[in-house]
KOLLUM-530673 format. One record per residue (C-alpha): z, y, x; residue number from 1; residue in one letter. Coordinates in steps of 0.5 Angstrom, whole numbers, plus 500, padded with zeros to 3 digits. Each point is the difference from the previous one (the first is absolute). Example, Ala and Ser with C-alpha at 12.3 -4.5 7.8 and 13.67 -1.06 7.14 Angstrom:
<rs>
516_491_525_1_A
498_507_502_2_S
</rs>
This chain:
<rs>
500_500_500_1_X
501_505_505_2_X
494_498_504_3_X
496_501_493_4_X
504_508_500_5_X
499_502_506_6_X
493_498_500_7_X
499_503_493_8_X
503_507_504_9_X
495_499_506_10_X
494_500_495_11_X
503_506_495_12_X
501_504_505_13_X
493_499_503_14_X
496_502_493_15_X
505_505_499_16_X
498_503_507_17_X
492_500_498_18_X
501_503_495_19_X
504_505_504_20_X
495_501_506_21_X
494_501_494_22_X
506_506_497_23_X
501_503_507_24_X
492_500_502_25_X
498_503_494_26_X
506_505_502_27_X
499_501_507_28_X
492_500_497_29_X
502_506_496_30_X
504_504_506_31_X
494_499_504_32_X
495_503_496_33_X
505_506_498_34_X
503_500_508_35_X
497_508_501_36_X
503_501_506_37_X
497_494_503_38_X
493_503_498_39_X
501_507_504_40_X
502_496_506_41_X
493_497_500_42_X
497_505_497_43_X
503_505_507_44_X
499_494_505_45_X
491_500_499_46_X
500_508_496_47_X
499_503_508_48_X
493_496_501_49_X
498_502_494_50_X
494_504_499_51_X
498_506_495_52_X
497_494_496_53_X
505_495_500_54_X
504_505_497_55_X
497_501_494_56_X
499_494_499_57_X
506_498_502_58_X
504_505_494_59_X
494_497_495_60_X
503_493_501_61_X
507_503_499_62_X
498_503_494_63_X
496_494_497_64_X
506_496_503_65_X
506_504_496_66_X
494_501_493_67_X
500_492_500_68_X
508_500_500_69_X
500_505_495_70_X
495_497_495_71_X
504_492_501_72_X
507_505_499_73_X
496_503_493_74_X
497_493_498_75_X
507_497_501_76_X
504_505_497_77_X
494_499_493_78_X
501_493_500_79_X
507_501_499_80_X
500_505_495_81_X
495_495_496_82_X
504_495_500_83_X
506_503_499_84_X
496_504_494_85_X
498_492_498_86_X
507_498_500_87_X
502_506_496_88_X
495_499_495_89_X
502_492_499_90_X
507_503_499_91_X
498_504_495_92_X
496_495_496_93_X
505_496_500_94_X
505_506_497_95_X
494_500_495_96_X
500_494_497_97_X
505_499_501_98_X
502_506_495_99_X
494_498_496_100_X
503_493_498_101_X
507_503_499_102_X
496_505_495_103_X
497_494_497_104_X
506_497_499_105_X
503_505_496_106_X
493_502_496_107_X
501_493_497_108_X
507_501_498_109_X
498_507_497_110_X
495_496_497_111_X
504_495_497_112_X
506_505_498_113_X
495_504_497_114_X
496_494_496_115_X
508_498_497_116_X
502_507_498_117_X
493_501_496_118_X
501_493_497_119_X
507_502_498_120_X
496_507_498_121_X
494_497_495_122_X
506_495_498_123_X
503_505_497_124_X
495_505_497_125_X
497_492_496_126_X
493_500_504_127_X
498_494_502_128_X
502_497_508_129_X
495_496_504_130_X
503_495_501_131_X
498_493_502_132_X
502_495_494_133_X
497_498_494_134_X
501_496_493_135_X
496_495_497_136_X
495_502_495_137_X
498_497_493_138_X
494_497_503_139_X
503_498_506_140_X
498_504_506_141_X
505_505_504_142_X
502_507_497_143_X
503_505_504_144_X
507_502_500_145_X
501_507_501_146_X
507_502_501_147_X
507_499_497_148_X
501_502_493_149_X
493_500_498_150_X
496_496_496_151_X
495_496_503_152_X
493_502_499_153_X
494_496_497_154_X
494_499_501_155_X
494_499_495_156_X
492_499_501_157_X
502_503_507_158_X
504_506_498_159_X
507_503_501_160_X
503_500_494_161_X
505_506_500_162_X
502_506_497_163_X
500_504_508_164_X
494_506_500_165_X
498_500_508_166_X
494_505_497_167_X
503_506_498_168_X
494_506_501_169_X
495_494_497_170_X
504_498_494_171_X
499_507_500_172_X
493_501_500_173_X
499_494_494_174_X
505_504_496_175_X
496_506_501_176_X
493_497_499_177_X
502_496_493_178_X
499_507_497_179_X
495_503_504_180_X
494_503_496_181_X
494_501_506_182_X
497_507_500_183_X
493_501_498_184_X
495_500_506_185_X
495_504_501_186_X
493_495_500_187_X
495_505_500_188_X
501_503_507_189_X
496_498_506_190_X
501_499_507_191_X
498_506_502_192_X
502_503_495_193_X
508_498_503_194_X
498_502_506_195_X
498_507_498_196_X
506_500_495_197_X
505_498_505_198_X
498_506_506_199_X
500_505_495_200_X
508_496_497_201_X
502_501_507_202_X
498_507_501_203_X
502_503_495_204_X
507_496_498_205_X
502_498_507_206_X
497_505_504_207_X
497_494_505_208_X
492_501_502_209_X
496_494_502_210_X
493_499_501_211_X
497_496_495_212_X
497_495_505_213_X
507_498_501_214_X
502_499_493_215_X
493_496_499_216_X
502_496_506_217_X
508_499_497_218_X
496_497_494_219_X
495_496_503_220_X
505_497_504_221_X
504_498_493_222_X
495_496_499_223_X
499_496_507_224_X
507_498_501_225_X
507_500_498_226_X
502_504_506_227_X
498_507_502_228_X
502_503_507_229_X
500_508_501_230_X
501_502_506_231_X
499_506_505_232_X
504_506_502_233_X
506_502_496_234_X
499_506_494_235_X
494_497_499_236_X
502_498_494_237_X
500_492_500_238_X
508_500_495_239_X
498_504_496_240_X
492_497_498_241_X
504_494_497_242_X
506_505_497_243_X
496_505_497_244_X
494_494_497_245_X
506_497_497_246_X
502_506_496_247_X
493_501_499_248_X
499_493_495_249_X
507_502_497_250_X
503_493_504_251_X
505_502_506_252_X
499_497_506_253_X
505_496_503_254_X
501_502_507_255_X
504_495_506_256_X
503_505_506_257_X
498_495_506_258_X
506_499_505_259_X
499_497_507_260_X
505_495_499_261_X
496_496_495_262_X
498_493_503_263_X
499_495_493_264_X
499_501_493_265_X
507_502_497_266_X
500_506_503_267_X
493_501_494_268_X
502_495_494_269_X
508_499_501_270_X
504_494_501_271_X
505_496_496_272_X
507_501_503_273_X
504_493_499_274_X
507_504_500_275_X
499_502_494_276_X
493_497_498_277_X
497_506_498_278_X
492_501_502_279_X
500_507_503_280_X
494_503_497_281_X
495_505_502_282_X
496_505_499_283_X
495_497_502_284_X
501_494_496_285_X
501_502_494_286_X
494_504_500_287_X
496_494_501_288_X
504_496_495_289_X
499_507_495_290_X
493_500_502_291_X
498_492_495_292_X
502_504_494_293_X
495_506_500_294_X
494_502_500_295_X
501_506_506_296_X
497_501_508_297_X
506_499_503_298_X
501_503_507_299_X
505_497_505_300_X
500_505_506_301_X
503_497_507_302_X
502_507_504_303_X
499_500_507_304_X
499_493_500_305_X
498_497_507_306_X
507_504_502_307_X
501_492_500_308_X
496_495_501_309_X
496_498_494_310_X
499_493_501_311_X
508_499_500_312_X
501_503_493_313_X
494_500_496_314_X
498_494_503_315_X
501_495_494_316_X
495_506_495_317_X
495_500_505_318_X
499_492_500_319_X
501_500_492_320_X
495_506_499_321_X
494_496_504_322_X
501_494_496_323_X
492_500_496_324_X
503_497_493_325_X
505_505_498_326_X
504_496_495_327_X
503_497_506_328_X
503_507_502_329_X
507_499_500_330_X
507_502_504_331_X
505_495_501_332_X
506_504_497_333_X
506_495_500_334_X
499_492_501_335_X
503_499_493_336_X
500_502_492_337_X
506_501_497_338_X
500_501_493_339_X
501_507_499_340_X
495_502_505_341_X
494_506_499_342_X
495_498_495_343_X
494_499_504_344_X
504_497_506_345_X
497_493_499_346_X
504_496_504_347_X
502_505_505_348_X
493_502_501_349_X
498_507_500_350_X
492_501_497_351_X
496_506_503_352_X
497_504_496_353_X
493_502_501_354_X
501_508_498_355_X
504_501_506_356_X
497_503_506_357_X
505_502_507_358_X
499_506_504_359_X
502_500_507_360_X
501_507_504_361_X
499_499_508_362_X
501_505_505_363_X
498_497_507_364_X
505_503_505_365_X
506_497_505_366_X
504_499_494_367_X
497_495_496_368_X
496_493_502_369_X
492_499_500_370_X
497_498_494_371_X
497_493_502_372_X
493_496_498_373_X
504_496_495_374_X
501_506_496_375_X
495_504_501_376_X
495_494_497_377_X
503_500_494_378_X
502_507_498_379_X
495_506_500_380_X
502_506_504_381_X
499_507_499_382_X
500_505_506_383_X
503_507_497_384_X
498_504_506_385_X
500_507_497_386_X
505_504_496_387_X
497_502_493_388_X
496_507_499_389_X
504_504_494_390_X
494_501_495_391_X
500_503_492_392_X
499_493_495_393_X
502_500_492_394_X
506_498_498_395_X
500_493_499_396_X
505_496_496_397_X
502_493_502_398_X
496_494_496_399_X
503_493_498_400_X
496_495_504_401_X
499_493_497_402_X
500_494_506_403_X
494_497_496_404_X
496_506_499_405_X
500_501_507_406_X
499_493_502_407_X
494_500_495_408_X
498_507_503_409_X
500_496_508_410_X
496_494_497_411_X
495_504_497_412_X
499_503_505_413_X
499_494_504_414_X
494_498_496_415_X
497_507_501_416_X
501_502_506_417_X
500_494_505_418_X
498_502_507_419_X
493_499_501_420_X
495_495_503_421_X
498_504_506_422_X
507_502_501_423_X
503_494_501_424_X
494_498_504_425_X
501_505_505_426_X
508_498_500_427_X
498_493_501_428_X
495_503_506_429_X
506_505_502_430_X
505_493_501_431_X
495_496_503_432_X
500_506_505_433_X
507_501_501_434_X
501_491_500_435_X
495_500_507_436_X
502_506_503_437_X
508_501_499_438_X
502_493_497_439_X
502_503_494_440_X
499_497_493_441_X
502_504_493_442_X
503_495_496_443_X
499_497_493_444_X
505_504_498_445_X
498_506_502_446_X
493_499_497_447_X
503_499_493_448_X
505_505_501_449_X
493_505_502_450_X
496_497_493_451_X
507_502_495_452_X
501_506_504_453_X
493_503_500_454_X
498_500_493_455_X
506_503_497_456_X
500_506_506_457_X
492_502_497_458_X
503_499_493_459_X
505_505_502_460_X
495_505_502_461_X
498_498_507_462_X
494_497_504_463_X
500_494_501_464_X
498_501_508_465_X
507_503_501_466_X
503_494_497_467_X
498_496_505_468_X
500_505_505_469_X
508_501_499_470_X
502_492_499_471_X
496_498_506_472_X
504_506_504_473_X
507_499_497_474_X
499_492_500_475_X
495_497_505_476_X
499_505_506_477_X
508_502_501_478_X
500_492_502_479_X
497_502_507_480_X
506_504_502_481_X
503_493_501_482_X
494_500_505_483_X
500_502_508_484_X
495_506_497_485_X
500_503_507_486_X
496_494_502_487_X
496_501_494_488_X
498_508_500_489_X
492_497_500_490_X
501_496_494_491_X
502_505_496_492_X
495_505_502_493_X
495_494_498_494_X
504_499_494_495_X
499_508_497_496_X
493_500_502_497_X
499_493_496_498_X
503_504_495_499_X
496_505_499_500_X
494_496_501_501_X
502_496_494_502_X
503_504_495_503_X
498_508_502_504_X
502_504_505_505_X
504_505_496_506_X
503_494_495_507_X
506_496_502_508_X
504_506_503_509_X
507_497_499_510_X
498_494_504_511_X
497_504_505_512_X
504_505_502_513_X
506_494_500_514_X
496_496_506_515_X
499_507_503_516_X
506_501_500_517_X
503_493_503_518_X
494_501_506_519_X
504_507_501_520_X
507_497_500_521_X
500_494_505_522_X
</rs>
């Protein structure tokens, strides 16, 4: 045993003193490059045989020799501050989530608290409490039981029975129309003859002054689509057009302020709240669920609309407005019937009437989101540029519109005025142009659109070249700002000569003077 000591001692000691000399020769390494007064013994000893250029280059090396130490010296003193900033972000990372659970933790507790207390407050006022129990029902199947001391609810044909009302404002409104007495429309009018009378309303009841290609545009867009975009600078007009056009037919229009925080389709149509199993009805939807019983123009007005994304809130309307049968427009309101719901509620589901039109303003600038392709497609924009020149017009009194007279006015004009077979022959020959050259194609969509909003744009007053000029502006052109124009500027000077070339050369200024406009901008 004291053989194996004595020899486990010996072999310590022995690595001990390795790792010592490594130590003491990376010490004595470190003495020796700092050992100044060794370098200006040796730089004495050979300075006095030294010639002018020995000099120089010898103060040039001491300078690269003190540079070279200076920069490790910086590159050691960065490195540590990185790791020190590292670890000192690790630490507080940590801190972090550690907060965040200790946040979390007490979050469900509040929550749990929170629910208790609720369920004790709707106990008390007799409103039912979800819950998760059931009870066996005539037939067998599991019915709900909704909270202590409230009978169970049954359920018939699929429908709640209950004596609850979760649609206050809609009940409302079936209250309203069961003696409601419709007024007398007025049946002889023309769509031109709206287009003068609302200018002259405007002007001489609401001191509003719009040119009458604007109001011929608003009312053939009517007749394209079921949503219109006005956009353009602000005073333009854009909130007032649908105001004042809502007056003008006796028939208010219903106006929705946009907000930023709007990010689905409750903030447009409400929700059901399952505290007090009320649905929290708005504006919007009761103007919708109204519009089934009459016979009016409905306007639905979505103010500053692109102040949020368009596609979060109003995603589901754009999809069920595109659907080719309009039987099959219908909103999902709530996902069951209850017995005592709105009469034209039918199984939670919301039909769209056809008398109903959303109006959207938009202003481009760093406060709201860009428009995008999706909705542009499906809407007719309309550009108001311009503020309104006062001028003198009669006074006009408002009318009372019927929705049938002014769909049957739109179908005639149709029949009367469709584009012609030269035009539509030079549209083809202008997409086969714009195809090959800027891989851009107009789309079934758009060519219907241009086939219904042309003809009412020439019953209302206007030329049919216009129509076509302002819906291949506003709907096929504007798409190449998605494109790298800079490389492209050629094209569009092609494509303006092509223009001219095929339809006049002082016709389609609108287009024009658009593509004009976006070889000046990039």
């Amino acid at each position: 045993m004291n053989e194996f000591l004595k020899w486990f001692f010996v072999f310590i000691s022995e690595m001990l003193k390795g790792f010592g000399m490594i130590f003491s020769g990376i010490g004595k390494g470190i003495v020796q490059i700092f050992n100044i007064k060794n370098y200006i013994d040796i730089f004495k000893a050979h300075s006095p045989d030294f010639t002018v250029l020995s000099w120089i280059l010898a103060i040039l090396s001491i300078i690269i020799v003190i540079a070279v130490y200076v920069l490790i010296g910086f590159i050691i003193v960065l490195l540590i501050r990185k790791y020190v900033r590292f670890r000192h972000s690790l630490v507080s990372n940590e801190d972090l989530l550690e907060e965040i659970s200790n946040l979390q933790r007490q979050v469900l507790k509040m929550t749990k608290e929170k629910d208790e207390i609720m369920a004790m407050k709707v106990a008390q006022m007799g409103l039912p409490v979800s819950g998760a129990l059931s009870y066996a029902g005539a037939d067998g199947t599991a019915v709900p039981y909704q909270g202590e001391g409230e009978a169970p609810q049954a359920v018939e044909d699929g429908i709640v029975q209950t004596a609850d009302r979760r649609f206050s404002r809609l009940l409302e409104v079936d209250s309203f129309y069961r003696n409601y007495t419709p007024p007398e429309y007025d049946n002889s009018i023309t769509l031109e003859g709206i287009c003068e009378a609302y200018r002259n309303f405007a002007c001489s009841k609401m001191h509003l002054y719009y040119d009458i290609k604007t109001i011929r545009l608003f009312i053939a867009g009517m007749a394209s689509t079921k949503l219109i975009i006005l956009q353009g600078i602000s005073g333009t007009g854009k909130t007032s057009l649908p105001y004042s056009f809502g007056k003008f037919l006796q028939n208010d229009t219903t106006i929705a302020s946009v907000q930023p925080s709007w990010r689905d389709r409750t903030e447009l149509f409400g929700y059901f709240n399952e505290f007090t199993k009320n649905f929290n009805e708005t504006e919007v939807l009761k103007r919708i669920y109204a519009s089934g019983y009459n016979n009016d123009v409905n306007l639905i007005l979505l103010d500053e609309m692109n102040i949020a994304r368009i596609e979060y809130y109003f995603a589901e309307m754009l999809s069920i407005l595109e659907m080719p049968n309009a039987d099959e427009w219908e909103l999902d309101i709530v996902p069951n019937a209850w017995s005592t719901d709105p009469v034209k509620l039918d199984k939670g589901k919301l039909r769209i009437p056809q008398n109903v039109w959303y109006i959207g303003t938009a202003n481009n600038d760093d406060s709201t989101y860009a428009i995008s392709d999706k909705v542009y497609d499906r809407a007719q924009p309309i550009n108001l540029d311009a503020k309104g020149i006062a001028f003198e017009a009669p006074v006009q009194e408002p009318i009372n519109l019927g929705y049938d007279h002014l769909q049957a006015m739109f179908d005639e004009a149709f029949e009367k005025y469709p584009i012609s077979q030269d035009n539509l022959r030079k549209i083809q020959q202008l997409d086969l142009w714009v195809i090959e050259k800027l891989r851009v194609a107009f789309g079934n969509r758009i060519l219907k659109q241009m086939g219904l909003f042309v003809p009412v744009y020439v019953a209302c007053g206007g030329d049919e070249l216009d129509g076509i000029d302002y819906v291949l502006a506003t709907k096929i052109f504007r798409k190449f700002e998605s494109l790298n124009l800079a490389m492209l500027r050629e094209e569009l000077r092609e494509l303006v000569v092509y223009i001219h070339k095929s339809f006049g050369k002082n016709k389609m200024n609108e287009s024009v003077a658009y593509l004009e406009r976006l070889q000046k901008l990039f």
